[in-house]
C-alpha positions as CSV (number, residue, x, y, z in Angstrom):
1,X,-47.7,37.1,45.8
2,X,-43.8,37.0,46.2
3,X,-43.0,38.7,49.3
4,X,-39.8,38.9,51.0
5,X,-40.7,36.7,54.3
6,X,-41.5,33.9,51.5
7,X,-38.4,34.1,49.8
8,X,-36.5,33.9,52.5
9,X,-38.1,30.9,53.7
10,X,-37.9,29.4,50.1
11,X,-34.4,29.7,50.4
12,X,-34.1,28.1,54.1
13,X,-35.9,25.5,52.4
14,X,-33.6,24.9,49.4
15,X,-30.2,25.3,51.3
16,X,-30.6,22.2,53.2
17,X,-31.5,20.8,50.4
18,X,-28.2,21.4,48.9
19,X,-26.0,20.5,51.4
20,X,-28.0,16.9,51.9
21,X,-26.5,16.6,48.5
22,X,-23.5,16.7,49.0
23,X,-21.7,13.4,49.6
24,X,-20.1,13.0,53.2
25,X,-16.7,11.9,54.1
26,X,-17.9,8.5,54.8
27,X,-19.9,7.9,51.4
28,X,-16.8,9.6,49.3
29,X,-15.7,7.2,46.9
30,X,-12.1,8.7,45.6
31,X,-10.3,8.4,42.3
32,X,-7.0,9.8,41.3
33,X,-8.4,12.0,38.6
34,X,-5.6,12.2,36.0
35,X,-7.3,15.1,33.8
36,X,-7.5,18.8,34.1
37,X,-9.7,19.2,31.8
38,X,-13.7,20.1,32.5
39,X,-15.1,17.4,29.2
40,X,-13.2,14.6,31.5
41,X,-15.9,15.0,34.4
42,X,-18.3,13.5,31.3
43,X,-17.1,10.2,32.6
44,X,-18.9,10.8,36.1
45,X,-22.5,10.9,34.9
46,X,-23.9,7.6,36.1
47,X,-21.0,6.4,37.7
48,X,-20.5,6.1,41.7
49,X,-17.1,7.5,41.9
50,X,-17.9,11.0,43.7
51,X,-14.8,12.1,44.9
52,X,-11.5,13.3,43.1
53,X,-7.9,13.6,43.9
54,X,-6.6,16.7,41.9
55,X,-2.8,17.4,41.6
56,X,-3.7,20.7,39.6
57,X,-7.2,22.3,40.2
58,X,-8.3,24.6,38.0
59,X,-11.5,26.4,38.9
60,X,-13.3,25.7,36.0
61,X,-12.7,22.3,36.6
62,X,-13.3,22.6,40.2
63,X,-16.7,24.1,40.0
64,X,-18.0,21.6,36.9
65,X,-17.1,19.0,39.4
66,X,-19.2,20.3,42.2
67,X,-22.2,20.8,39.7
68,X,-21.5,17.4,39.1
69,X,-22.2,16.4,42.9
70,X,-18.5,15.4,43.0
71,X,-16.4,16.4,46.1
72,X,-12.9,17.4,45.0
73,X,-9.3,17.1,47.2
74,X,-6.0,18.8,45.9
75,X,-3.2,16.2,46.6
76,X,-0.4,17.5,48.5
77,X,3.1,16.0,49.0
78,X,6.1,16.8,51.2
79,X,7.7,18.4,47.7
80,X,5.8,20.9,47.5
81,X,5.2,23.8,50.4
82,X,2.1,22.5,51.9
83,X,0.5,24.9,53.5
84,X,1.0,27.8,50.7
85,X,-0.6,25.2,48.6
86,X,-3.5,24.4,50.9
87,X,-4.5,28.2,50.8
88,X,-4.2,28.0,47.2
89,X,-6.0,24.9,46.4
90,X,-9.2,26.5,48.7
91,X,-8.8,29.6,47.2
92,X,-10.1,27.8,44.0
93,X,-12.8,26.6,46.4
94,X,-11.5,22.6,46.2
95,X,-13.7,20.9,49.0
96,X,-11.0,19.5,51.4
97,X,-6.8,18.8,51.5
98,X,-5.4,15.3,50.8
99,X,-2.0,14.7,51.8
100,X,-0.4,12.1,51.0
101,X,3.2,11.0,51.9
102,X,5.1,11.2,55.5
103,X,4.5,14.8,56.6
104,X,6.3,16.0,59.8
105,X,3.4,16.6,62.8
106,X,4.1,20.5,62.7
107,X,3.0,21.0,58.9
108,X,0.2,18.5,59.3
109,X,-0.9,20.6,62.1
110,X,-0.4,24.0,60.4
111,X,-2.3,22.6,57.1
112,X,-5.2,21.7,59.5
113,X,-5.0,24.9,60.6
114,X,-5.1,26.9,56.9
115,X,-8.0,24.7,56.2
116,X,-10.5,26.0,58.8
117,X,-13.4,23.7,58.4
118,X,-12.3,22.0,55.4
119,X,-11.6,18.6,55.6
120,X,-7.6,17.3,55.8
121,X,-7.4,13.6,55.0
122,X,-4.0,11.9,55.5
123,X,-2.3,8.9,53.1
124,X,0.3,8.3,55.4
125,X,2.9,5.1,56.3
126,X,0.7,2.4,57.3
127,X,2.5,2.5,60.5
128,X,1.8,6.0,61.3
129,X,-2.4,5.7,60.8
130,X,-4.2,7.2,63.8
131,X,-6.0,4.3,64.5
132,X,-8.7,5.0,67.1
133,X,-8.7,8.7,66.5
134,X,-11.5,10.9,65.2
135,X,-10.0,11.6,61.3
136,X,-13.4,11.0,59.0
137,X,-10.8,9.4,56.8
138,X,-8.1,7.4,57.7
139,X,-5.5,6.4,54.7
140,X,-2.6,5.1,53.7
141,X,0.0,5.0,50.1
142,X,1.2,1.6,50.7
143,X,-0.5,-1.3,49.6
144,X,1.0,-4.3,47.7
145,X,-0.8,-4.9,44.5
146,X,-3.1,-7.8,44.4
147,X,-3.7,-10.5,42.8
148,X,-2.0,-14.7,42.3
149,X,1.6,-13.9,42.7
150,X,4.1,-15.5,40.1
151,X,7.2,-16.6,40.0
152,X,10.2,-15.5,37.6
153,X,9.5,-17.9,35.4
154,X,5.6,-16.8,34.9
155,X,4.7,-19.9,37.5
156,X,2.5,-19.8,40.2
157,X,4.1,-19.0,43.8
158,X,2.8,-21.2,46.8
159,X,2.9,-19.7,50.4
160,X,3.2,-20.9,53.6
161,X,0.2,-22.5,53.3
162,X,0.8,-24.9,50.3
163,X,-1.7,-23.0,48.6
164,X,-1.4,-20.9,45.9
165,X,-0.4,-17.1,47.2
166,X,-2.5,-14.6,46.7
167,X,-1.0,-10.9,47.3
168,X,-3.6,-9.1,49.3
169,X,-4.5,-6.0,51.9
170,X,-7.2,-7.9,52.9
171,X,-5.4,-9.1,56.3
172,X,-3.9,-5.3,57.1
173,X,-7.9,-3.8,56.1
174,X,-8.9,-6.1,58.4
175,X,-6.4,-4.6,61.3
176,X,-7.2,-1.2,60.7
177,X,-11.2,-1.8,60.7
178,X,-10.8,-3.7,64.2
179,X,-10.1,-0.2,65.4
180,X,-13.8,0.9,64.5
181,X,-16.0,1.8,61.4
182,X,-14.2,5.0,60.4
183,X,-13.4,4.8,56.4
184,X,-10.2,3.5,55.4
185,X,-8.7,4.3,52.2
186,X,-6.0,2.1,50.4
187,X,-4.3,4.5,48.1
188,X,-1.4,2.3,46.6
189,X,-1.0,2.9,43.0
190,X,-0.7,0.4,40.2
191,X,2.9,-1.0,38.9
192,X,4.9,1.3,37.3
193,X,5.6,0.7,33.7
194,X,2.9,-2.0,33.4
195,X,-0.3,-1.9,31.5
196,X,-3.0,-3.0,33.8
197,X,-6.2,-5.3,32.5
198,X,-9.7,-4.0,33.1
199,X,-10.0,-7.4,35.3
200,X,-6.6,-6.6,37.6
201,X,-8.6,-3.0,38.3
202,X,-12.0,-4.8,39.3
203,X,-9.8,-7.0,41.9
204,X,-7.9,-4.5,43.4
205,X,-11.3,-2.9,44.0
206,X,-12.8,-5.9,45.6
207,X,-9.5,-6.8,47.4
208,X,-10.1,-3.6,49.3
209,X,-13.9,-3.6,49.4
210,X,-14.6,-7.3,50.8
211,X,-13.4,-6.4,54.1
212,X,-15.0,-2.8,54.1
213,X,-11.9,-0.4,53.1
214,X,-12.1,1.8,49.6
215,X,-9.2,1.5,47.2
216,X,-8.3,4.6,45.7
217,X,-9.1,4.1,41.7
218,X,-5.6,5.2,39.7
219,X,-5.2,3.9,36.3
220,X,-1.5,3.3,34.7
221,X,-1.1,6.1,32.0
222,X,-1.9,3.9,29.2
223,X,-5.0,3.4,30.2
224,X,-5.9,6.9,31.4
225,X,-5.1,7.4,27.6
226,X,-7.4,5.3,26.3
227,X,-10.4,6.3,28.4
228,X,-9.8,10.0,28.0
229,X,-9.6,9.4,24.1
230,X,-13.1,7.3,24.7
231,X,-11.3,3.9,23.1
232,X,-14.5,1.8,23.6
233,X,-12.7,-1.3,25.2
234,X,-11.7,1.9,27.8
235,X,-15.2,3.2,28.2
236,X,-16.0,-1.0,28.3
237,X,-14.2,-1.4,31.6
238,X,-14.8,1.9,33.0
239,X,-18.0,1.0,33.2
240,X,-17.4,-2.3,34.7
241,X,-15.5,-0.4,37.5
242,X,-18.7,1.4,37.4
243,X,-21.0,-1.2,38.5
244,X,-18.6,-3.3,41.0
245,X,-18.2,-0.1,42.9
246,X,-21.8,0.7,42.9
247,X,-22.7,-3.4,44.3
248,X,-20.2,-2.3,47.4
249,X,-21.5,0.9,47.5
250,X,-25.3,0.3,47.3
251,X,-25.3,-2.3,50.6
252,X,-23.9,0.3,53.5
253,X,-24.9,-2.4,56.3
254,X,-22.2,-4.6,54.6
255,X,-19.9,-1.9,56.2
256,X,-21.5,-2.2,59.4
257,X,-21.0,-5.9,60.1
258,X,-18.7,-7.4,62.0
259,X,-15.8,-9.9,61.7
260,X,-16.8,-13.9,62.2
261,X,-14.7,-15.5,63.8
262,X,-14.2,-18.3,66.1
263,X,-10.9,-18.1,65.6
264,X,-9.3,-14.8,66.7
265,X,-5.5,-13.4,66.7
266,X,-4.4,-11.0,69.2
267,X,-1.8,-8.7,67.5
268,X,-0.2,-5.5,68.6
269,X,-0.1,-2.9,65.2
270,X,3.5,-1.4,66.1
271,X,4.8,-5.2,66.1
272,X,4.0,-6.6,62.7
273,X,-0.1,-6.5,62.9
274,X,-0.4,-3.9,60.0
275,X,2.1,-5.7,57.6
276,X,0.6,-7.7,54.7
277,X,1.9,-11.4,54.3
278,X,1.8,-12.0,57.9
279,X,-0.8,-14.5,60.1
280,X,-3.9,-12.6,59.2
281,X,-3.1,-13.1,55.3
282,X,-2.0,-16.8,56.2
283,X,-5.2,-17.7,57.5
284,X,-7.7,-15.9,55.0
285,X,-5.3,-18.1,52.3
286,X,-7.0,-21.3,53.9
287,X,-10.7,-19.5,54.0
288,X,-11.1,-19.7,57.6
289,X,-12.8,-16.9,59.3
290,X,-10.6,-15.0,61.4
291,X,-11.0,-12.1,64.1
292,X,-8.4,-9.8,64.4
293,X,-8.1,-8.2,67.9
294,X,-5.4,-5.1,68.8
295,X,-3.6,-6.0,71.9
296,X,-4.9,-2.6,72.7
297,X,-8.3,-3.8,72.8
298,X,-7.8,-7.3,74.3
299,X,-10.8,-7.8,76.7
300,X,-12.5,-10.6,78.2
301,X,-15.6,-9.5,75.8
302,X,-13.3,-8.7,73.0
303,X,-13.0,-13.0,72.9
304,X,-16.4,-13.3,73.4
305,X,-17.7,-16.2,70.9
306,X,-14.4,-17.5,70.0
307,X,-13.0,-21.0,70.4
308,X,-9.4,-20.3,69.6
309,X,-6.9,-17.4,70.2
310,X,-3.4,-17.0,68.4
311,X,-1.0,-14.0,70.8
312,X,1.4,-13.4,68.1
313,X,3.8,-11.7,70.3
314,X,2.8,-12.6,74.4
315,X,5.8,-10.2,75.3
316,X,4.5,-7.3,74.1
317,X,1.3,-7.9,76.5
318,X,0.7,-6.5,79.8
319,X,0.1,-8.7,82.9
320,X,-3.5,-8.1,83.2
321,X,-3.7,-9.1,78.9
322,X,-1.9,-12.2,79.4
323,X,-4.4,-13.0,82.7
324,X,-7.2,-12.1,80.0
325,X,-6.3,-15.0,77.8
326,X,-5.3,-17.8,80.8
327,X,-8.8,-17.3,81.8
328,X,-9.7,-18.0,78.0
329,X,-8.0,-21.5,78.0
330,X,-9.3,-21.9,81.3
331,X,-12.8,-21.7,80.3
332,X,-12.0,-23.6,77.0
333,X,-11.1,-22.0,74.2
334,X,-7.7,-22.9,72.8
335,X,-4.6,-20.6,73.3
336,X,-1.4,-20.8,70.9
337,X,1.3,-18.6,71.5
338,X,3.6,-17.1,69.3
339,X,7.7,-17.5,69.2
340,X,9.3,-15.8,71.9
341,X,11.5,-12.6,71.2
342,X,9.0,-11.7,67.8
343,X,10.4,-8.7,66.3
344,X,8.7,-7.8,63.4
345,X,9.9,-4.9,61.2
346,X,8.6,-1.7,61.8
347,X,10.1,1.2,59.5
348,X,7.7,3.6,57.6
349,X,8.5,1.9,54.0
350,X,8.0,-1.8,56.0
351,X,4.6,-3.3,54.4
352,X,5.7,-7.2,54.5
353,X,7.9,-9.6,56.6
354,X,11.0,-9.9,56.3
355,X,12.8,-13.1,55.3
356,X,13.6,-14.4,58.8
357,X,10.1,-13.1,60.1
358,X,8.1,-14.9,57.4
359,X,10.2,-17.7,58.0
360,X,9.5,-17.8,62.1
361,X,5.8,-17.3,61.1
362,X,5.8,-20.4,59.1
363,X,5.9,-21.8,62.0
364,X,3.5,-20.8,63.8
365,X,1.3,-21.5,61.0
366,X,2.1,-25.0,61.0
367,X,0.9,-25.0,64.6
368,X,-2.3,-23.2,63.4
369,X,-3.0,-25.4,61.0
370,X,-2.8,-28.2,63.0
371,X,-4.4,-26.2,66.2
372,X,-7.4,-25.8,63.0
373,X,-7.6,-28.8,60.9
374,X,-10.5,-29.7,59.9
375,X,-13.0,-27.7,62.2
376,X,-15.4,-25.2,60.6
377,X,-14.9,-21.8,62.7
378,X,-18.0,-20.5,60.2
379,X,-17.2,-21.6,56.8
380,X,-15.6,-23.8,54.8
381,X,-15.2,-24.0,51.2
382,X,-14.3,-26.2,48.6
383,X,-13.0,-25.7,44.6
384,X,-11.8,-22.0,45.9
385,X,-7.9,-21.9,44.9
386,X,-8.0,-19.0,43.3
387,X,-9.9,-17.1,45.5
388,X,-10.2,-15.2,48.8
389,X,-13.4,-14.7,51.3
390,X,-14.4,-12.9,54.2
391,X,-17.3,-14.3,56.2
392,X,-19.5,-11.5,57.8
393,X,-22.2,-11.4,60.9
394,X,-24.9,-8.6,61.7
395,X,-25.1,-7.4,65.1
396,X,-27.6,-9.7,66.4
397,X,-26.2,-13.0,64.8
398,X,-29.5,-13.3,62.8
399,X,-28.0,-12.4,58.6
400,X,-24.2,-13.7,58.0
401,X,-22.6,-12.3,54.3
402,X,-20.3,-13.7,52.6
403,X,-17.9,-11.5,49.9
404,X,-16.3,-14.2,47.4
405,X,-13.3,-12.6,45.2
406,X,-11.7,-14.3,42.5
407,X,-8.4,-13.6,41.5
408,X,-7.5,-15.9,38.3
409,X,-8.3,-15.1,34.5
410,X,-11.6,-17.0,34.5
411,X,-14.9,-17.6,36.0
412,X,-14.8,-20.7,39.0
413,X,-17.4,-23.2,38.6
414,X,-18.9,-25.2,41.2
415,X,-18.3,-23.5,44.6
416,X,-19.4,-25.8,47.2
417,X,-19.7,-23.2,50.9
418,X,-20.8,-25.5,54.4
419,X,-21.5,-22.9,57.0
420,X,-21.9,-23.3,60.5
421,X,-25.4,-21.6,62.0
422,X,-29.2,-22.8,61.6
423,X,-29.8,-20.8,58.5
424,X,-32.4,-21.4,56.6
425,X,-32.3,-19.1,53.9
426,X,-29.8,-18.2,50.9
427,X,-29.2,-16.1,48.0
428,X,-26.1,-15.2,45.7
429,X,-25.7,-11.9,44.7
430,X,-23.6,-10.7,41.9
431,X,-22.0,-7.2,40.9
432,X,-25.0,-6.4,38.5
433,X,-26.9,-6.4,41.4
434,X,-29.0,-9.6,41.1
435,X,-29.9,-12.1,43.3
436,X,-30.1,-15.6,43.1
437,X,-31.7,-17.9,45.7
438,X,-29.8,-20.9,46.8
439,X,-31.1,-24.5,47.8
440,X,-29.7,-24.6,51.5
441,X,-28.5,-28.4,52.3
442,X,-27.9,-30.3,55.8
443,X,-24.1,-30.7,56.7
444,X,-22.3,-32.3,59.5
445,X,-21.6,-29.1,60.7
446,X,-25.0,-26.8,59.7
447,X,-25.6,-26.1,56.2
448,X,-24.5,-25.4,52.8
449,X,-25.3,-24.2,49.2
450,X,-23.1,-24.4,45.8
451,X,-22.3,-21.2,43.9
452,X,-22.5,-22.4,39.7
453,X,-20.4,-19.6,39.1
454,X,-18.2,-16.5,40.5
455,X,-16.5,-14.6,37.5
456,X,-14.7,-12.2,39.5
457,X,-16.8,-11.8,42.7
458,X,-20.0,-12.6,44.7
459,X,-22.2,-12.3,47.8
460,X,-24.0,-15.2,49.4
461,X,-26.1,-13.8,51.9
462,X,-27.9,-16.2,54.4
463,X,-30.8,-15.9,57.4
């Protein structure tokens, strides 16, 4: 019999229920969403993108989303009067605010404020990021685009490093995360007046997503016109982002690894550390494992593990910091020291070096190169030109992973990885989710497996 004490507790039981359902600000995964109409949200069954950007929210759109299971954010910008759209965007019941551009500390305050309890991320200057503070999202607009970068005449650019240069956010990602595990979105939109390829999409994904950030999906307006018209070589690589989202998204104790690295660089963010190009970038081109470490959270324990230390800028330390890393060298490790009088820029539209920066950097990585040389610090790899890494450790040193993204036109054969450790134990994992086991070999050094193939990325786990 249905009495009214039962019902009530039928619906205590179903209202948790609900809200467990509801992704949380750390498991959003965010897309521009470029329609306004409710048949769009079609293109969300079965895929992992569960959170959507909206610069116009209409409430029937709104409220199909959220039947979906799909979080939705109106996007704000300094145009527009921010707070009378914040009250207007929740009166159509949106989840949360985004706002994205350089927003003056007063409005930001006062939007936070109209919100109540609902959620206010920020896209901000990269220079401006709260790092260390208790956002649930931390984000920027600025992000270079990745990929092999060219040259006028459709050539291939070298760096610094004499390889060939690949334009990532993997170095500043890697910055921002050595500030804790809070979610970092890289919201940088693609080229304007360019048609993107479905494969240029799946790397800026993985450029973000190999050292544990989220990019923001945006699609130039040709594509957006395809999908929305269902052009099936649209729907193809829609689907594609699909399933190289949901391989990143489906291992959340990738997220919580660490950075390996017996090589660490000691960098201060308001002097060059959050600018793409720079050392960090420098050494990932060369695939050696690097640990990034604020000057704000140089310690004794913070070095722990390494054998080598790069101060970018020694001026900009403290007494007892520069005591920190004289007792490093004195108990071994290997300390090089930047050029004196560094003065990276700094200005909110600053995302890379400057000429005369990058060209006093060079330097220094011609000492870190030869500080390096052949040593494996945790990897090494072989037949990679084309591609980046990031080399991963659990907690207790027992599982290392590492991400392997390739950034030409075609598959890479033959990728030959000599790790340092005594694992025993390997498999390759690939973005449709198998697993591969790999014969692990005897090196000078530890071990090491081949990889036949990585198309675009790949995970070799080992324990």
């Amino acid at each position: 019999m249905w009495t009214r004490a039962a019902g009530f507790a039928t619906v205590l039981m179903v209202v948790p229920a609900l809200y467990a359902a509801v992704p949380q600000p750390a498991d959003w995964v965010p897309i521009r969403w470029p329609w306004a109409d409710v048949q769009s949200l079609d293109l969300l069954d079965g895929s992992p993108v569960n959170c959507l950007l909206l610069k116009t929210y209409p409430p029937d759109l709104v409220s199909a989303a959220a039947a979906k299971g799909a979080v939705t954010l109106a996007l704000l910008t300094p145009a527009s009067d921010p707070i009378a759209a914040a009250q207007r965007a929740l009166a159509a019941k949106v989840t949360g605010i985004v706002l994205e551009g350089d927003f003056a500390d007063d409005v930001v305050a006062a939007v936070r404020t109209a919100s109540g309890t609902a959620p206010v991320i920020e896209l901000t200057a990269r220079n401006r990021i709260p790092l260390g503070s208790n956002a649930p999202v931390l984000g920027t607009y600025q992000g270079v685009w990745p990929g092999i970068s060219a040259l006028d005449d459709g050539g291939k650019k070298a760096g610094p490093t004499g390889s060939v240069w690949i334009d990532t956010n993997t170095g500043f990602i890697r910055a921002v995360r050595a500030w804790g595990v809070t979610p970092l979105w890289i919201a940088n939109q693609p080229p304007s007046k360019t048609v993107v390829t479905g494969a240029r999409y799946l790397q800026a994904i993985a450029d973000a997503a190999i050292s544990n950030g989220r990019w923001v999906l945006s699609f130039d307006s040709d594509f957006a016109a395809r999908l929305h018209s269902r052009q099936a070589d649209a729907v193809s690589d829609w689907k594609r982002i699909g399933t190289l989202i949901r391989y990143f998204e489906q291992h959340p104790e990738w997220r919580r690894m660490q950075e390996y690295g017996k090589l660490a660089v000691v960098q201060d963010p308001a002097k060059g550390g959050l600018l793409s190009g720079g050392i960090l970038d420098m050494i990932a081109v060369k695939h050696t494992p690097v640990r990034p470490i604020p000057k704000q959270h140089l310690t004794a324990e913070s070095l722990a593990g390494a054998k080598m230390a790069v101060n970018v800028d020694a001026e900009s330390l403290s007494a007892e910091q520069k005591e920190i890393l004289r007792a490093f060298a004195r108990g071994g490790g290997t300390l090089l020291t930047g050029p004196p009088g560094w003065n990276a820029p700094t200005g909110n539209q600053t995302i890379t070096l400057e000429k005369a920066e990058l060209e006093r950097l060079n330097d220094m990585w011609r000492d870190i190169n030869s500080m390096v040389g052949r040593q494996n610090l945790g990897v090494r790899l072989f037949n990679v030109a084309s591609m980046l890494s990031n080399l991963l450790i659990s907690d207790d040193g027992k599982t290392a992973v590492l991400h392997l993204l390739n950034y030409s036109d075609y598959a890479v054969d033959n990728v030959a990885v000599h790790f340092i450790g005594d694992y025993k134990h390997a498999v390759v994992i690939s973005p449709d989710g198998a697993e591969k086991p790999l014969e692990v070999y005897a090196t000078e050094d530890g071990g090491g497996v081949d990889v036949d193939k990585v198309s675009v990325c790949a995970t070799i786990r080992l324990w």
